[in-house]
C-alpha positions as CSV (number, residue, x, y, z in Angstrom):
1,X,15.0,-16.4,18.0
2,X,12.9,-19.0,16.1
3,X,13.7,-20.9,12.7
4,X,11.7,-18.9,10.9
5,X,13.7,-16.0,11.7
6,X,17.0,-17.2,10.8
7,X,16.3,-20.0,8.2
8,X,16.1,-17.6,4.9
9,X,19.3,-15.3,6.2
10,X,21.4,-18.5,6.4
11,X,20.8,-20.6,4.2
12,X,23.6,-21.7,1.2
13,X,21.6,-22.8,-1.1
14,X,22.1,-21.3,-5.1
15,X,18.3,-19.5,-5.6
16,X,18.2,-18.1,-1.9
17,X,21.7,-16.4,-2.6
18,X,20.5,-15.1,-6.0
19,X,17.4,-13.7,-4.3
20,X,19.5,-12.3,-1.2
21,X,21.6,-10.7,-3.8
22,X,18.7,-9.1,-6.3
23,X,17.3,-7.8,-3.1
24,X,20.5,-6.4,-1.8
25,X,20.7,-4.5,-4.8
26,X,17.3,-3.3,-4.8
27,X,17.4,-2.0,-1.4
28,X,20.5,-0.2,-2.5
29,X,18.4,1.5,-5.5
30,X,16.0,2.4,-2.9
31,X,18.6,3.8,-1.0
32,X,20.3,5.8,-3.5
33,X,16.3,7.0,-4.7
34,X,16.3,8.2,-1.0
35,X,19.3,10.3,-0.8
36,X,18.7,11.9,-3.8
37,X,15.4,12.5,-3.1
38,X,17.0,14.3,0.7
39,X,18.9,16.0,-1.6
40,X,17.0,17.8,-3.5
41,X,14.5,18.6,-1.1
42,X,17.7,20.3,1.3
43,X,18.6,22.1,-1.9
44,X,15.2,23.2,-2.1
45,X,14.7,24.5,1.7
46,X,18.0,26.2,1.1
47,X,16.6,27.5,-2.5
48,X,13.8,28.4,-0.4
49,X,15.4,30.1,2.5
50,X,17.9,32.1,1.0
51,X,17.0,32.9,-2.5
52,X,13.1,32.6,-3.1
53,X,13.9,30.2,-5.3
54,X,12.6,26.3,-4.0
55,X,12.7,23.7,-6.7
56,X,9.3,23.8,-8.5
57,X,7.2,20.7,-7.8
58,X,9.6,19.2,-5.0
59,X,7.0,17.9,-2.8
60,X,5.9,15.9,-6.4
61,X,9.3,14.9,-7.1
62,X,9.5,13.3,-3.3
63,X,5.8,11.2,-3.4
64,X,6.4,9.5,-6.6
65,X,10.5,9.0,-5.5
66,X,8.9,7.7,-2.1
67,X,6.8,5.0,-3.3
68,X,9.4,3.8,-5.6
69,X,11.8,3.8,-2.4
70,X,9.3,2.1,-0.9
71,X,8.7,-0.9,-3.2
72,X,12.7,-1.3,-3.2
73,X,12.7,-2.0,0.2
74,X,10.3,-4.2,0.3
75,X,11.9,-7.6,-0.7
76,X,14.9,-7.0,1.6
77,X,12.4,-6.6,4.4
78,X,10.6,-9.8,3.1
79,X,13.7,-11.7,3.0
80,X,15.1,-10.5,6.4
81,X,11.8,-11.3,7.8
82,X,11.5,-8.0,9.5
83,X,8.1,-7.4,8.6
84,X,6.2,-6.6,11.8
85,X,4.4,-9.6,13.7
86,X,2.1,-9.8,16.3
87,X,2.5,-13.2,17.8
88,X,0.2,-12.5,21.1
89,X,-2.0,-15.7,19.2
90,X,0.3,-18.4,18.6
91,X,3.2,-17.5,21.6
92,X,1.8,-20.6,22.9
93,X,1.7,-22.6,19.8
94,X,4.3,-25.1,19.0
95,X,7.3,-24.3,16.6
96,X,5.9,-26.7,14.0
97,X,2.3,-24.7,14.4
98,X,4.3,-21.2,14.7
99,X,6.7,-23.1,10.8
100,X,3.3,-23.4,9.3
101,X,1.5,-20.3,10.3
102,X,4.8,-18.4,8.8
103,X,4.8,-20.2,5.7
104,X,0.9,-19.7,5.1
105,X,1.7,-16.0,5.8
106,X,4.7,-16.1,3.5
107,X,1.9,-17.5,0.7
108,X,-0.9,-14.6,1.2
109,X,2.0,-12.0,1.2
110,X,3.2,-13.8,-1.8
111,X,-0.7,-13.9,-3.9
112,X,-1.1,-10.2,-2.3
113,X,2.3,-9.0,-4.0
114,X,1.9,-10.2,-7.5
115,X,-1.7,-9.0,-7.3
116,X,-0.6,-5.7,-6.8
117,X,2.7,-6.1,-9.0
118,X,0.2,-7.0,-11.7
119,X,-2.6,-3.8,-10.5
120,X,0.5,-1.4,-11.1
121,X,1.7,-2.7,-14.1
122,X,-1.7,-2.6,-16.3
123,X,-2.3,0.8,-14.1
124,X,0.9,2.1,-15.2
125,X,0.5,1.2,-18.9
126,X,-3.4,2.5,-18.7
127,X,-1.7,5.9,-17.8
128,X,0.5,5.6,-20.5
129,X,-2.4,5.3,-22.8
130,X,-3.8,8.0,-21.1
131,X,-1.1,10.4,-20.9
132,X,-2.0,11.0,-17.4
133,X,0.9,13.5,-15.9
134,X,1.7,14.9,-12.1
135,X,-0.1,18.5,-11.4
136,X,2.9,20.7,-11.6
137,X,5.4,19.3,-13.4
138,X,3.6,17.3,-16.0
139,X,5.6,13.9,-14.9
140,X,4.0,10.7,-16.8
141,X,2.6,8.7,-13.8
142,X,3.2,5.2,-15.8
143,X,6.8,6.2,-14.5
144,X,7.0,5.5,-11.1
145,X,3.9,2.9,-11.3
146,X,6.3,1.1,-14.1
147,X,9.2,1.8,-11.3
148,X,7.2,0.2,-8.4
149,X,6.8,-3.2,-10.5
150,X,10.3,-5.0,-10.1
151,X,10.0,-4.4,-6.4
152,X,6.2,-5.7,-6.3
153,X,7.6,-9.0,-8.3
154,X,10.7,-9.4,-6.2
155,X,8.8,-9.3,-2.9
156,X,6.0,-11.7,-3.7
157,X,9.1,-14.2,-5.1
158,X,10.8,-13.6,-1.9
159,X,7.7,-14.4,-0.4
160,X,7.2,-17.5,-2.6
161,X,10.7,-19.3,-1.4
162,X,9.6,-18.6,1.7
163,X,6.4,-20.5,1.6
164,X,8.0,-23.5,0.2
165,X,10.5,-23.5,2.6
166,X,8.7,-23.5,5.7
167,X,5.7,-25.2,4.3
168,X,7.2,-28.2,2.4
169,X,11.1,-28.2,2.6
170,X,12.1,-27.5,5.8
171,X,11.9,-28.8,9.6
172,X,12.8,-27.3,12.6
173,X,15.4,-29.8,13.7
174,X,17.1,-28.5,10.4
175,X,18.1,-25.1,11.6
């Protein structure tokens, strides 16, 4: 394994605990979401199977939990560095080519994330104004979009630290 793998899992300094933590604990929402979400849908099979009774707008409930699962897991993934990397062009690069590739990547991921946190936020307050709701259950949408936002703004800070890390602050005789 390279630096770049290691360097943000390791490291002791204050703000890369603090970020390890925030995304620790929004994984862990995401994980809870998730449960709940297999929950409900088992007690709706079973609702389903034995009764003729399914929880009304399940598959709903499960789309708009999803992508708020999903946008929990992303800054742990971020920080981990477990994002998926095809590396066929630079295995033959040098580590310091391979550190600044990483930390450029860490940068657009970084731009790309608050755009999006920033999309969902004026989408989700749009929606409010709009009083947009889900089909069958009449859900506001502004919810989960609203939901999705700390995740969006996690992951691009994530992304951020990274950047200057590999791009500025760190070498790889360091690790």
């Amino acid at each position: 394994m390279t630096f770049s793998y290691f360097y943000m899992t390791t490291s002791n300094s204050f703000i890369h605990q603090v970020i390890g933590r925030l995304c620790q604990i929004s994984a862990s929402i995401g994980g809870l979401v998730l449960v709940a979400l297999a929950l409900m849908t088992l007690a709706s099979v079973i609702g389903r199977a034995f009764f003729s009774s399914p929880i009304q707008g399940d598959i709903e409930l499960v789309q708009l939990g999803c992508a708020v699962c999903v946008a929990c897991f992303l800054p742990y993934t971020q920080f981990q560095r477990a994002n998926i990397i095809v590396d066929f062009f630079t295995d033959k690069c040098s580590d310091k080519t391979k550190q600044f590739l990483d930390g450029f990547g860490a940068l657009l991921i970084g731009l790309c994330f608050s755009v999006l946190a920033w999309r969902l936020a004026v989408g989700g307050l749009i929606n409010k104004e709009n009083g947009e709701t889900s089909m069958l259950m009449s859900i506001p949408v502004w919810i989960p979009y609203l939901l999705m936002v700390p995740g969006f703004v996690l992951t691009a800070i994530v992304s951020f630290v990274q950047s200057i890390d590999l791009l500025f602050n760190r070498s790889q005789e360091s690790a």
